[in-house]
C-alpha positions in Angstrom: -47.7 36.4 -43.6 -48.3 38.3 -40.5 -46.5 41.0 -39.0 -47.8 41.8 -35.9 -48.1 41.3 -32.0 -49.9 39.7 -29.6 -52.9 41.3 -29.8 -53.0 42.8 -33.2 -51.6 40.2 -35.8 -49.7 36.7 -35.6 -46.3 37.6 -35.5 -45.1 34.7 -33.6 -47.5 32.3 -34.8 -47.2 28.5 -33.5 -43.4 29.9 -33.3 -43.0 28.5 -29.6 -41.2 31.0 -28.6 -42.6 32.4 -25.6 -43.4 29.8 -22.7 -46.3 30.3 -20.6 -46.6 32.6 -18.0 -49.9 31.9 -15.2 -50.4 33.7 -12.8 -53.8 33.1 -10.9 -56.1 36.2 -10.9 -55.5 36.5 -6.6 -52.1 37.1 -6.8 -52.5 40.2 -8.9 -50.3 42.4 -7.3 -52.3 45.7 -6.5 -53.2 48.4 -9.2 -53.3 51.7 -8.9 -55.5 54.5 -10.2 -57.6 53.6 -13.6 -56.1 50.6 -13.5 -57.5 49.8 -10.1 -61.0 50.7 -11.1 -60.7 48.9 -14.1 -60.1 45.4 -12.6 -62.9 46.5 -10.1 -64.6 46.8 -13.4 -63.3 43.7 -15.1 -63.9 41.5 -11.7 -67.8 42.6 -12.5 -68.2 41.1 -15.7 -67.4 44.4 -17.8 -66.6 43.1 -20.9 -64.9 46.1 -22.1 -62.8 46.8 -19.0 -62.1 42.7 -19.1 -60.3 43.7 -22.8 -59.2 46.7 -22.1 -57.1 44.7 -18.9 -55.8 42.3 -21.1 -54.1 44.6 -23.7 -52.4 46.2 -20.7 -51.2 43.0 -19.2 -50.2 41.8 -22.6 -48.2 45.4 -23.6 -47.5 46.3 -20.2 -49.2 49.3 -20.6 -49.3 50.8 -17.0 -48.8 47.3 -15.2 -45.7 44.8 -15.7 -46.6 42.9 -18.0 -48.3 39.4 -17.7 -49.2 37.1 -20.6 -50.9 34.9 -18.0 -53.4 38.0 -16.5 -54.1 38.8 -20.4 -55.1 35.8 -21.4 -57.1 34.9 -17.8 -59.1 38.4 -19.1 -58.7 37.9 -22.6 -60.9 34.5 -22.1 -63.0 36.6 -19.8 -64.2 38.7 -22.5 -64.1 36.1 -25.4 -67.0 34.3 -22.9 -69.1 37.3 -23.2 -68.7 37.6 -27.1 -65.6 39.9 -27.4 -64.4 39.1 -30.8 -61.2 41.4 -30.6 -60.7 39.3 -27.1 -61.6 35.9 -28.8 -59.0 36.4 -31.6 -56.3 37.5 -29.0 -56.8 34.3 -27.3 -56.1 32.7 -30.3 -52.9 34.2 -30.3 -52.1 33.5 -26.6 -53.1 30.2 -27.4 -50.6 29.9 -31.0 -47.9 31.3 -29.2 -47.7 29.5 -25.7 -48.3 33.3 -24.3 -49.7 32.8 -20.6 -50.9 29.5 -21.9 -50.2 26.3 -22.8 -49.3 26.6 -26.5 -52.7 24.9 -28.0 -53.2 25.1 -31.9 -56.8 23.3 -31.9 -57.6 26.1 -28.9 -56.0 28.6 -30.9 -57.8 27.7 -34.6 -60.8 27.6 -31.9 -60.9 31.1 -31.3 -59.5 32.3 -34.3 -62.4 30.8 -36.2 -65.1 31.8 -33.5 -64.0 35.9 -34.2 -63.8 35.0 -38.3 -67.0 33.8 -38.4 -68.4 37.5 -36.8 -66.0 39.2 -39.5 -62.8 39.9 -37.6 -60.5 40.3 -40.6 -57.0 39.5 -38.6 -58.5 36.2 -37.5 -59.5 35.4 -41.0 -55.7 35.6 -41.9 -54.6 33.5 -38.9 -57.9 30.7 -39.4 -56.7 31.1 -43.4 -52.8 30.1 -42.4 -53.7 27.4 -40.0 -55.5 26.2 -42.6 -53.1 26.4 -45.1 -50.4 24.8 -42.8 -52.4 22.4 -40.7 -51.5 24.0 -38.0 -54.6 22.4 -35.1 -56.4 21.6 -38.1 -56.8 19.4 -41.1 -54.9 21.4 -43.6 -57.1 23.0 -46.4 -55.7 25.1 -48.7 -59.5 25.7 -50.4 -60.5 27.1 -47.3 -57.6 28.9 -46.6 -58.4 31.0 -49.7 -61.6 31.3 -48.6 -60.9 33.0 -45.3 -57.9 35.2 -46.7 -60.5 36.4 -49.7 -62.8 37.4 -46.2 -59.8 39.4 -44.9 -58.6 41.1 -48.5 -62.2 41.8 -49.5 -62.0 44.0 -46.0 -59.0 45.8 -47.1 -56.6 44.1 -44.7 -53.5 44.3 -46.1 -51.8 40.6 -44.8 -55.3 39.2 -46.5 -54.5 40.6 -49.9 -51.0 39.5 -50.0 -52.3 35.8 -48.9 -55.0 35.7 -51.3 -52.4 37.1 -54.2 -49.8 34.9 -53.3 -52.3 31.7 -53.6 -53.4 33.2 -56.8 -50.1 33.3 -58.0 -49.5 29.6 -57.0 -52.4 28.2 -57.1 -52.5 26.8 -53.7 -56.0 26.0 -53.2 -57.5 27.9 -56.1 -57.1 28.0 -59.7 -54.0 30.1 -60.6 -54.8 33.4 -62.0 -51.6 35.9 -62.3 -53.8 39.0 -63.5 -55.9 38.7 -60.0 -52.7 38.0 -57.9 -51.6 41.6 -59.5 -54.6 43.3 -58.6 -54.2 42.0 -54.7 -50.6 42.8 -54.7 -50.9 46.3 -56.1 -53.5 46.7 -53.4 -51.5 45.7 -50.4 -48.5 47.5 -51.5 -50.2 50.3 -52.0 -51.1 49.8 -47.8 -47.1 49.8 -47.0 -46.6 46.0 -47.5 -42.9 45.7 -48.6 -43.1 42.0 -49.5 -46.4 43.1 -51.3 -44.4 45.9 -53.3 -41.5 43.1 -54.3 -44.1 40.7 -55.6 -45.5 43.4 -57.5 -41.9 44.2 -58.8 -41.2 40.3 -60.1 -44.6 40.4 -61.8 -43.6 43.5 -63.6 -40.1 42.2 -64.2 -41.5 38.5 -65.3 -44.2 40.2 -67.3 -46.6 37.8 -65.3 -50.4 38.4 -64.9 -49.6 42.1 -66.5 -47.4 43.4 -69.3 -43.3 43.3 -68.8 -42.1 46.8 -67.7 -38.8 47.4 -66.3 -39.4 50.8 -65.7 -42.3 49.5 -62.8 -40.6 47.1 -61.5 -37.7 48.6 -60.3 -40.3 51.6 -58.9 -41.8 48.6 -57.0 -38.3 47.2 -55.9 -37.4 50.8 -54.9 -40.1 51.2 -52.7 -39.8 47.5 -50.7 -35.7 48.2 -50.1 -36.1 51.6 -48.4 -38.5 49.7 -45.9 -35.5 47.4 -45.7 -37.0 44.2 -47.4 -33.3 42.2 -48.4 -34.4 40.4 -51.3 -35.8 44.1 -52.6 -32.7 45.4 -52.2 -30.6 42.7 -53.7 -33.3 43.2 -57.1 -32.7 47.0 -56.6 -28.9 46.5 -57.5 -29.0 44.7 -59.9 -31.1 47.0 -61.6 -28.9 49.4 -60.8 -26.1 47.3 -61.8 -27.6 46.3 -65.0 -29.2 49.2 -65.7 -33.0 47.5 -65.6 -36.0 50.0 -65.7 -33.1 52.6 -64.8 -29.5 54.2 -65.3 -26.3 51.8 -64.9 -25.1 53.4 -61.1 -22.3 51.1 -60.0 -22.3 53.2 -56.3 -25.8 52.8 -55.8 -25.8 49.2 -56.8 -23.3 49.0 -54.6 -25.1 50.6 -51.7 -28.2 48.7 -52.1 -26.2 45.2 -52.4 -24.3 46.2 -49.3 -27.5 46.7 -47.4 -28.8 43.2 -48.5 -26.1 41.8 -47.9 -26.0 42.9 -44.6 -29.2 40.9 -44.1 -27.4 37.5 -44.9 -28.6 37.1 -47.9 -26.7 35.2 -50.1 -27.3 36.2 -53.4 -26.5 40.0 -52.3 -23.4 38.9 -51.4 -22.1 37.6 -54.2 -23.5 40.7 -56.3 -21.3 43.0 -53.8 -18.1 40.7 -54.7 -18.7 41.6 -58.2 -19.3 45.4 -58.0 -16.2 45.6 -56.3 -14.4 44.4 -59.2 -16.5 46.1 -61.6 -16.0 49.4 -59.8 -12.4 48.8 -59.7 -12.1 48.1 -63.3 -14.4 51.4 -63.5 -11.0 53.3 -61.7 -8.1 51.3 -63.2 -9.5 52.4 -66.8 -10.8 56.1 -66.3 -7.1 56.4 -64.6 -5.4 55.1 -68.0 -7.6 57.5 -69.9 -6.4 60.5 -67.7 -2.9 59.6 -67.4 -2.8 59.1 -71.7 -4.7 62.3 -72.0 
């Protein structure tokens, strides 16, 4: 659902991976140049320079980096109304980054910078929700908040909106609308986006069968390296689906999937090896009886 960092999406949401990191705003070790004049700054209540701190802790951007100083000024600015701070927060808080991992602080914050239209932590309040993850699960509202986010144009909002369209996790399913939201956030460099519009071509679900589209689709999620894209791509290529029969590039793409671990690619490879040797064995009878 998310694809991002600490700051700018929920990557490693609830994921536990990273384990808090304090360290006590005194023993900041000394900054240097605009950084130095922008804890001055920070230190007087400037809300923007208290932000601004905090995504340089939290990239190490100029300073080493410290997910305990970004979230001590990330909390700084979410007090004065900072929605881009309050949703970072939330993330600090999901993730255990220079906090005690938290969900209820982290839904918290999420919902406080939703509320003021922050589309990011509509998708993160919509998958807590969705997951009861520091709150009672509620997939109605879930679809709620990610409709917030899509109806913004964020990209991770249309594919969670489409995706409980398709289902019809907390709202009635409707396969045509899941389309629409699909096209929309492929169409904004969503590979997962681009494969589920690919299976609604190739299923003929919520828009008419075409072959043709849905390997387009498939095509353009494997080149940004999405497995299960790739694995669809060769067959397609295998089969000759929406496209010619090309045992190589079947091959190719089913090689690349594979690599990935996945499964059904590899089993797809196995048999384009055979194929492809059949291919030679029988093109070198034809040329040895011509």
């Amino acid at each position: 659902m998310g694809f991002w960092g600490v700051v700018y999406g929920i990557r490693w949401l609830f994921s536990g991976r990273h384990k808090p990191e304090s360290t006590p705003e005194s023993a900041t070790p000394g900054l240097k140049g605009e950084h130095a004049i922008m804890l001055v700054a920070a230190r007087g209540g400037d809300v923007r320079a208290q932000y601004q701190l905090a995504v340089c802790y939290s990239e190490g951007k100029g300073v080493e980096q410290d997910y305990g100083e970004a979230a001590h000024w990330f909390r700084e600015a979410a007090r004065q109304g900072d929605i881009n701070a309050s949703y970072s927060l939330g993330i600090c808080y999901a993730n255990g980054q220079g906090v005690a991992q938290e969900p209820e602080g982290a839904v918290q914050c999420f919902r406080a910078a939703a509320e003021r239209g922050h589309p990011n932590a509509q998708v993160s309040l919509g998958v807590c929700l969705q997951k009861g993850l520091g709150v009672w699960a509620s997939p109605e509202e879930a679809v709620t908040w990610f409709r917030r986010a899509a109806e913004q144009g964020d990209a991770t909002g249309q594919i969670s909106l489409a995706s409980c369209l398709e289902s019809g996790e907390g709202t009635p399913q409707d396969s045509a609308e899941a389309v629409v939201w699909f096209r929309k956030s492929a169409e904004k460099g969503v590979p997962e986006a681009a494969y589920n519009l690919g299976k609604c071509y190739q299923q003929g679900q919520g828009v008419a069968a075409d072959d043709l589209e849905a390997f387009r689709w498939f095509e353009v999620a494997a080149e940004k390296g999405l497995p299960q894209a790739q694995y669809e791509l060769a067959v397609c290529c295998h089969r000759g689906r929406g496209t010619v029969v090309d045992l190589k590039e079947a091959f190719k793409w089913s090689g690349l999937a594979a690599g990935h671990a996945f499964k059904p690619a590899e089993a797809e490879k196995e048999e384009l090896e055979k194929a492809m040797a059949a291919a030679a064995s029988a093109m070198e009878e034809t040329h040895l009886a011509a």
